[in-house]
C-alpha positions as CSV (number, residue, x, y, z in Angstrom):
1,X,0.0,0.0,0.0
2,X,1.8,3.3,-1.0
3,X,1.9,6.0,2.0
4,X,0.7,9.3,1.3
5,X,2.7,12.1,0.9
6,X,2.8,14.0,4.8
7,X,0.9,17.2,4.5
8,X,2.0,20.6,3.0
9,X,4.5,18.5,0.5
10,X,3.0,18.9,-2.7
11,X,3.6,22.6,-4.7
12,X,0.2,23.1,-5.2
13,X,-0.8,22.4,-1.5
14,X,2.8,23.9,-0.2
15,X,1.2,27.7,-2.1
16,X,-2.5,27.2,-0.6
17,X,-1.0,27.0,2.6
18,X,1.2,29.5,2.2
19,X,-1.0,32.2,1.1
20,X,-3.0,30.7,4.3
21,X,-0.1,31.7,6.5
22,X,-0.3,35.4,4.6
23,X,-4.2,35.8,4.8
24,X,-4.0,35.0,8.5
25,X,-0.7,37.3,9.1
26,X,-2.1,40.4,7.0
27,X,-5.3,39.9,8.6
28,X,-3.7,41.0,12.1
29,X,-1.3,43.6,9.8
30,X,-4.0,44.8,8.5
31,X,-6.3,45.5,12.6
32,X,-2.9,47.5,13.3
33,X,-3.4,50.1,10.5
34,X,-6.7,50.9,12.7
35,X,-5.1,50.3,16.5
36,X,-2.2,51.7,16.8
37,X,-3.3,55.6,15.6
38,X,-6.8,54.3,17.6
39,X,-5.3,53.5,20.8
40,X,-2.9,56.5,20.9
41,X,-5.5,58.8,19.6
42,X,-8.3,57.4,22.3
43,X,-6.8,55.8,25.5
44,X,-2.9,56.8,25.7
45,X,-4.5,60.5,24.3
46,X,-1.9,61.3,22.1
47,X,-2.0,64.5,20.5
48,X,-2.2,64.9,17.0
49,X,1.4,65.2,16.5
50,X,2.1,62.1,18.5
51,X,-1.1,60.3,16.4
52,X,0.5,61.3,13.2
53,X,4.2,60.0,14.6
54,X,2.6,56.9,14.9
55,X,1.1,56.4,11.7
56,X,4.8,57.9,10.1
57,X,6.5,55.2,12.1
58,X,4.5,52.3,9.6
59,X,7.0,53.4,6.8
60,X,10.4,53.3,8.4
61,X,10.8,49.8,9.4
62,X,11.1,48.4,5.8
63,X,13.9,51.2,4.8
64,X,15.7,50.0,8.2
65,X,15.2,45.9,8.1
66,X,14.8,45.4,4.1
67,X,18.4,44.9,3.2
68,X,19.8,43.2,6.1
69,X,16.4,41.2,6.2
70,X,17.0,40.0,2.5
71,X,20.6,38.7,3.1
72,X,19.3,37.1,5.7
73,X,16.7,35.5,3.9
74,X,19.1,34.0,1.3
75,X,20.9,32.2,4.3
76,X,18.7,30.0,6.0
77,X,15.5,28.1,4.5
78,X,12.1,29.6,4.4
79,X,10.7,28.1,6.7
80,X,13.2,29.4,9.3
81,X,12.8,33.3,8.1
82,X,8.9,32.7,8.2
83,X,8.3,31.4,11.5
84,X,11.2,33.5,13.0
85,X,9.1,36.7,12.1
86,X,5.8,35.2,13.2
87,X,7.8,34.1,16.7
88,X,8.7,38.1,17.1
89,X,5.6,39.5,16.0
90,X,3.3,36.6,18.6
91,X,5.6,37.3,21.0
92,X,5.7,41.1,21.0
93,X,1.7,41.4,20.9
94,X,1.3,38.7,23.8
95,X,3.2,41.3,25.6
96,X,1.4,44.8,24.5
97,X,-2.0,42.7,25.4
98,X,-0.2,42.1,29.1
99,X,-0.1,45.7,29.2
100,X,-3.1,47.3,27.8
101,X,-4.5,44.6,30.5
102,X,-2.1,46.5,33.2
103,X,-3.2,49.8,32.0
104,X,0.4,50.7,31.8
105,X,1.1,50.8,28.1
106,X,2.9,54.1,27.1
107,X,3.1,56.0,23.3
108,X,6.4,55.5,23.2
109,X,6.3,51.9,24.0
110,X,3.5,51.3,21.5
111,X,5.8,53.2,18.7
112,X,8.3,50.7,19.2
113,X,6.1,47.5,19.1
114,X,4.7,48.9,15.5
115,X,8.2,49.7,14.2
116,X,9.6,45.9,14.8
117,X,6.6,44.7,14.4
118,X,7.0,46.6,10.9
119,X,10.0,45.2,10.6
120,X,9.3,41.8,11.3
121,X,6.4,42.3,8.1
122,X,9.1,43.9,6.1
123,X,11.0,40.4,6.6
124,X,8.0,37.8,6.4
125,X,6.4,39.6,3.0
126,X,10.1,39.1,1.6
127,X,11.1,35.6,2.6
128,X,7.0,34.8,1.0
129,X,7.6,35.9,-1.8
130,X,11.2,34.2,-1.9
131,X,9.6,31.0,-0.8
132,X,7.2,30.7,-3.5
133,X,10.3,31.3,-6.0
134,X,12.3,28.3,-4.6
135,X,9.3,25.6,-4.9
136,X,7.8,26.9,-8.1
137,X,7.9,26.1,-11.9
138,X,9.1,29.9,-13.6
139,X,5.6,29.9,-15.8
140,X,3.9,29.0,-12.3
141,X,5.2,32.0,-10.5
142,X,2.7,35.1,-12.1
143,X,-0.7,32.9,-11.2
144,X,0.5,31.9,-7.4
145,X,2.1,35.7,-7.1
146,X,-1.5,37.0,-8.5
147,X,-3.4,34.6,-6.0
148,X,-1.2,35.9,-3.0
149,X,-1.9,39.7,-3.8
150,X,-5.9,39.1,-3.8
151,X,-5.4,37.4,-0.3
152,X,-2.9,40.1,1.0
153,X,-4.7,43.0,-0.2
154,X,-8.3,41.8,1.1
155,X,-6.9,41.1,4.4
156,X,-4.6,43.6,4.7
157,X,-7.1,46.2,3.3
158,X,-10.0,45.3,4.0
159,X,-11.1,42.2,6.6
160,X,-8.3,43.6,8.9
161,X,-8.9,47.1,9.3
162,X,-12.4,46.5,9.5
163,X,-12.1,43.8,12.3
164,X,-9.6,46.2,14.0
165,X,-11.5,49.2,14.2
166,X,-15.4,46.9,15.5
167,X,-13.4,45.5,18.0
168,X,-11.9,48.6,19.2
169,X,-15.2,50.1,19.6
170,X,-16.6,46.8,21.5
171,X,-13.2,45.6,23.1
172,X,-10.0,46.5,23.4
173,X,-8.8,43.9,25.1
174,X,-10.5,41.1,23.1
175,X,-8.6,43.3,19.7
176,X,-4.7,43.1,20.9
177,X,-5.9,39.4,22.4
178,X,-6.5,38.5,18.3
179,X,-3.3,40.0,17.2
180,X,-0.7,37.7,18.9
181,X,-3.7,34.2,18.3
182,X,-3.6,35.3,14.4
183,X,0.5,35.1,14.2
184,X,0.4,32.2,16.1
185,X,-1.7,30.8,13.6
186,X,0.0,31.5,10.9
187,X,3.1,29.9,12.6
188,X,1.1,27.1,12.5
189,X,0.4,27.0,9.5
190,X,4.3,27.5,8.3
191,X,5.0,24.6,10.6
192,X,2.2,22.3,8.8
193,X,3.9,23.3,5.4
194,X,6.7,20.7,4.5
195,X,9.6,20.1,2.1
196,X,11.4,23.8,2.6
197,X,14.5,23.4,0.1
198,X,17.7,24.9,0.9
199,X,19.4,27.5,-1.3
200,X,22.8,27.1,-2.3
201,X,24.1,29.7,0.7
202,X,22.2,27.7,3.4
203,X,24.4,26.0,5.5
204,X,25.3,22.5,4.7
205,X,24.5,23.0,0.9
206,X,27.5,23.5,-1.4
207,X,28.4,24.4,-4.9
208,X,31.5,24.9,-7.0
209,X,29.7,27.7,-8.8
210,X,30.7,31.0,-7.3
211,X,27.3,33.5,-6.6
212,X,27.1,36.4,-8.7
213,X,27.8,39.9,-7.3
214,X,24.6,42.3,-6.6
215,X,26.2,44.5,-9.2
216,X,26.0,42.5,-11.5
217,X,22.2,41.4,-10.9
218,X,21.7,45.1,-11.2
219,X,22.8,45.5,-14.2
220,X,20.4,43.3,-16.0
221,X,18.3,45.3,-18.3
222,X,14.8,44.1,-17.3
223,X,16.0,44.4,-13.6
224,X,17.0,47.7,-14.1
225,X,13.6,48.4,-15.9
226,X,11.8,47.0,-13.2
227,X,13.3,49.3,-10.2
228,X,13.3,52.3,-12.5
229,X,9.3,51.7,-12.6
230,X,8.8,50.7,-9.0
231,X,10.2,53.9,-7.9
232,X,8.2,56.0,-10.2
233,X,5.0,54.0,-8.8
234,X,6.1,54.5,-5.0
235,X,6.9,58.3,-5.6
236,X,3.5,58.8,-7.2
237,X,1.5,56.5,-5.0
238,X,2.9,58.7,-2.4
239,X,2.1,61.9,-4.4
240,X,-1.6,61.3,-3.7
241,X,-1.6,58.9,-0.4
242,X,-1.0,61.8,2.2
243,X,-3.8,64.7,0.5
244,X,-6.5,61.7,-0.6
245,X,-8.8,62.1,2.5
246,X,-8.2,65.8,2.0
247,X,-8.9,65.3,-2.1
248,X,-12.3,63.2,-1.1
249,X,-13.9,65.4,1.6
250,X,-13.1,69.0,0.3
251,X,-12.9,68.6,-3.8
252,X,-15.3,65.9,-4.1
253,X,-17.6,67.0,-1.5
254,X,-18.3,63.4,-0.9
255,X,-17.9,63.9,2.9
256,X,-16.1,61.4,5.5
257,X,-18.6,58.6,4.6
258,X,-17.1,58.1,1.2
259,X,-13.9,57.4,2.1
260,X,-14.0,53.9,3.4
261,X,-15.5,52.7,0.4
262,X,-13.2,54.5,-2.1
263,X,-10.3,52.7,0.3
264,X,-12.5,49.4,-0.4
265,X,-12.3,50.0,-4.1
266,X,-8.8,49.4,-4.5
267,X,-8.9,46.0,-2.3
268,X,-11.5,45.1,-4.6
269,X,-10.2,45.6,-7.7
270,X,-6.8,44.2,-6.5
271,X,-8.7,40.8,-5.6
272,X,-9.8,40.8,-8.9
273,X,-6.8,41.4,-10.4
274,X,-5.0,39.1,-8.7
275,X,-7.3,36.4,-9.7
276,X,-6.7,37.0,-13.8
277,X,-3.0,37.1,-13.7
278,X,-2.5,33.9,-15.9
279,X,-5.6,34.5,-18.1
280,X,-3.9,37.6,-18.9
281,X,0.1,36.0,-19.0
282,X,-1.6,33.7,-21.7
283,X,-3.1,36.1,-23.6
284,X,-0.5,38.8,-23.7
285,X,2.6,37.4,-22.4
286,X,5.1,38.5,-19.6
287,X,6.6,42.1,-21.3
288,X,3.2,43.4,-23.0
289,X,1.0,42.6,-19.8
290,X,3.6,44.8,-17.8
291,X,3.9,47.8,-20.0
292,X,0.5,47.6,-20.8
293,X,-0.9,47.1,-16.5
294,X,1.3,49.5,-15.9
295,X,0.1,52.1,-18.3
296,X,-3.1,51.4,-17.0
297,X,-2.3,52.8,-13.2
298,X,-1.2,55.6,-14.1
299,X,-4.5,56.5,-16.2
300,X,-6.4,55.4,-13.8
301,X,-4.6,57.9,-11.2
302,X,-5.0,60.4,-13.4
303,X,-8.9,59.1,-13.8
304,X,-9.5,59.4,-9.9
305,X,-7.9,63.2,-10.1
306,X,-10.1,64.5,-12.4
307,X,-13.4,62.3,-11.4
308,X,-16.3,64.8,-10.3
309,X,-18.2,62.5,-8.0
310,X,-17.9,59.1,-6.7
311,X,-18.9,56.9,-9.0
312,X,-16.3,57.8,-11.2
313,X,-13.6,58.2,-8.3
314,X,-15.0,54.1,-7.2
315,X,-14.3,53.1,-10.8
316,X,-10.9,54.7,-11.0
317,X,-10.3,52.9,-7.6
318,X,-10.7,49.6,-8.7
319,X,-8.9,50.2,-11.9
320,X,-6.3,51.1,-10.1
321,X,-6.0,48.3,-7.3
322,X,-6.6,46.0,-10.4
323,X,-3.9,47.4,-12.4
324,X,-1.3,47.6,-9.3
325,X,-1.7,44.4,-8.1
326,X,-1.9,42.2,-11.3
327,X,1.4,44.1,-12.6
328,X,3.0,43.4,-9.2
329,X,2.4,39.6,-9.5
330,X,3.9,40.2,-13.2
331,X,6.7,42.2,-11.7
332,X,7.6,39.9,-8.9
333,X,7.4,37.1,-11.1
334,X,9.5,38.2,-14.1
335,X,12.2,39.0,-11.1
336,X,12.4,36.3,-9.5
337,X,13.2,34.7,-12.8
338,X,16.0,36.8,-13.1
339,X,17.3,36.8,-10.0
340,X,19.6,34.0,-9.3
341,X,18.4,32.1,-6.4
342,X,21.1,33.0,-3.8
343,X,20.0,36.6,-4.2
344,X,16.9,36.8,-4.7
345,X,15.8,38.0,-0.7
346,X,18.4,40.7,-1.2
347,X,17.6,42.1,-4.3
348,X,14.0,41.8,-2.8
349,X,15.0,43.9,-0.1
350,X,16.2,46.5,-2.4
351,X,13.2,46.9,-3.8
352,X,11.3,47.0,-0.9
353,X,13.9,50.2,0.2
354,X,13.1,51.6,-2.9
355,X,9.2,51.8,-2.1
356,X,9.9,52.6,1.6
357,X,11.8,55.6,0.5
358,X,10.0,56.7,-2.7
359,X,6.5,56.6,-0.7
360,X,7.6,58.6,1.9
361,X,9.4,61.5,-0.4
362,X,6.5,61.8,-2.5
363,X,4.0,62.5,0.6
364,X,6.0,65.3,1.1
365,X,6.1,66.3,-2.2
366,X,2.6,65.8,-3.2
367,X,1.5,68.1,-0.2
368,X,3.6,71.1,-1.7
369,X,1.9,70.7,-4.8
370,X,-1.6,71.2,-3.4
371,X,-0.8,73.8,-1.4
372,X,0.4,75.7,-4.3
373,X,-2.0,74.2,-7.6
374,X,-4.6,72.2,-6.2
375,X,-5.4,69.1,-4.7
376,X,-6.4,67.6,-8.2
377,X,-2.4,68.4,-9.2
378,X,-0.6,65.7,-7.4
379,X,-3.0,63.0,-9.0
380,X,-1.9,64.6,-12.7
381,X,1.9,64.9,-11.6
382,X,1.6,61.5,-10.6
383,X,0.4,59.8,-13.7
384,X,2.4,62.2,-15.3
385,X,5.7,60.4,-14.1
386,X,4.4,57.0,-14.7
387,X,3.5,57.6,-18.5
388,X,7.2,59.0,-18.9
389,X,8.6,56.2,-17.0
390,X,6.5,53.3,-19.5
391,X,7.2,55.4,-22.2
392,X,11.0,55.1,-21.3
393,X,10.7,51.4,-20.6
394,X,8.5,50.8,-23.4
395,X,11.3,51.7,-26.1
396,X,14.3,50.0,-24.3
397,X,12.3,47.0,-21.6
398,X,13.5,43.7,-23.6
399,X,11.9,41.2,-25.5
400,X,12.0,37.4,-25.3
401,X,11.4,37.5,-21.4
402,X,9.0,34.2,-21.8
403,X,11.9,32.1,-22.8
404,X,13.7,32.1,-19.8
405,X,14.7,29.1,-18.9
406,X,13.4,27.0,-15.4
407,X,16.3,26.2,-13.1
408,X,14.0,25.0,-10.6
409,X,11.8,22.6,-11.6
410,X,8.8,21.5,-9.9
411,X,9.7,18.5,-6.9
């Protein structure tokens, strides 16, 4: 009689559990976009300086943890990164619930919870999307990096923050009990997942083939395309991300009301998009359906700018959060590709700096430019740089990226 295979062995099975583990992790990420500003702003009474500190702190862990996160990734297995960061993040909310129990939590004490709890996200997303890579066929990669996003960006997006901000209302306690019981659960679930391979700088594996040098991973065209557009998409997502509320209530007239749904919009469309990835790789193939999804975010930014009500501002939305997250399951895929395996949590990293920087720099910017021309002026600055930077991309982005060869075949 032949013994089945334990659980969590086989690819297709390893992924669903996988994405498990991220559903239940961004779930809890996502309650903390609504408790941490919550809890400062209601119990601890922060003042609105110390509320918007808070919220600032959500983008510095990745610029901090994203590079020495990725070379760390690249040295152990998956499975080690993964539940290492779920460990952390279990352990450091079973102690914040201790204290909001006590009635002796402090602002500054919840500030540095979120930023290594940031941190410890920064690391998990990374070594996910790593994971995936190592147990993968390459023409697998876009469909299981589109089914990831949908999950991420409901939970993330939507389920958490809406869970987050109920239980607030009804219990804070029960709220920061669920954080630490959701990472534990998603630790489970890592634990349940079998067959993590080795990469060739784990210890115990060796190789006569020396690794190549980051520079030289740089300097492959489509990688260099590839950064060159995320950081045009981070500066103008954070163009528009910091005067949006501000864009809804006062241009649009729409009041407060509107703006959860118009959040919702994007998670919506992003679920959606996530879901069509390889109906779209088949179609179109790897280089046109990134040019192409690409060119489509930044119309649709520049659609939401000049919308005059909310129906068209809700159909920009999910435009956009289709467009973003089915060309970041393109993107992601076609990297990993590239990247050789010993690398590829690094060069991850990178681009995560990139984003954590660009996002940031453009919040700033954006602001100026409202002040002075308008709050529909960062939405058409915005798109502005994304069209230049396809434009760019689409005259010198190479062909033939769909016959890339598999070095890692399916076990």
């Amino acid at each position: 009689m032949r013994t089945p295979p334990p659980l969590g062995t086989s690819p297709t099975l390893k992924l669903r559990m996988l994405v498990a583990a991220a559903v239940l992790s961004n779930v809890a990420d996502g309650m903390l976009l609504a408790l941490g500003p919550l809890l400062v702003a209601g119990p601890l009474e922060g003042s609105p300086v110390e509320v918007a500190s808070v919220v600032a702190i959500s983008w510095l862990p990745p610029a901090v943890a994203s590079l020495p996160g990725g070379r760390w990734i690249d040295r152990v297995t998956s499975r080690t990164a993964l539940a290492v960061m779920q460990m952390l993040r279990a352990a450091l909310f079973g102690i914040v619930l201790l204290l909001v129990n006590s009635g002796t939590p402090t602002i500054a004490l919840i500030a540095l919870v979120l930023f290594l709890a940031g941190a410890a996200e920064s690391v998990f997303d990374n070594a996910l999307q790593v994971a995936i890579a190592r147990h993968l066929r390459a023409e697998r990669l876009a469909r299981a990096y589109g089914q990831l996003g949908s999950a991420e960006v409901l939970a993330n997006r939507f389920v958490g923050p809406t869970i987050g901000s109920l239980l607030f209302a009804t219990s804070i306690d029960l709220a920061f009990a669920l954080l630490p019981a959701l990472y534990a659960a998603s630790l489970g679930v890592v634990f349940l997942t079998r067959g993590f391979g080795r990469n060739r700088l784990t210890p115990g594996n060796k190789t006569t083939h020396p690794a190549p040098r980051t520079r030289e991973t740089l300097r492959i065209p489509a990688i260099r395309h590839l950064l060159g557009l995320r950081a045009a998409l981070s500066v103008s997502v954070g163009l528009t991300s910091g005067i949006l509320v501000l864009f809804v209530t006062d241009r649009l007239a729409l009041g407060s009301e509107a703006f959860g749904p118009l959040i919702a919009s994007n998670a919506i469309g992003g679920a959606i998009g996530g879901l069509v990835v390889e109906r779209v790789r088949k179609r179109w193939g790897t280089r046109t359906a990134l040019l192409t999804l690409y060119g489509v975010i930044a119309m649709a930014q520049l659609a939401f700018g000049l919308s005059r009500g909310f129906s068209g501002s809700f159909i920009a939305g999910l435009v956009f959060g289709f467009a973003v997250v089915s060309y970041g399951s393109f993107a992601v895929a076609l990297r990993q590709r590239l990247v050789s395996e010993e690398q590829r949590g690094f060069i991850g990293g990178i681009f995560r700096l990139v984003t954590s920087l660009g996002v940031p720099l453009g919040a700033v910017v954006g602001g100026a430019v409202a002040n002075f021309h308008g709050l529909r002026a960062p939405f058409v600055l915005g798109a502005g740089i994304q069209l230049i930077a396809v434009a760019v991309s689409a005259r010198t982005f190479p062909h033939g990226t769909e016959a890339l060869s598999d070095p890692h075949p399916t076990k």
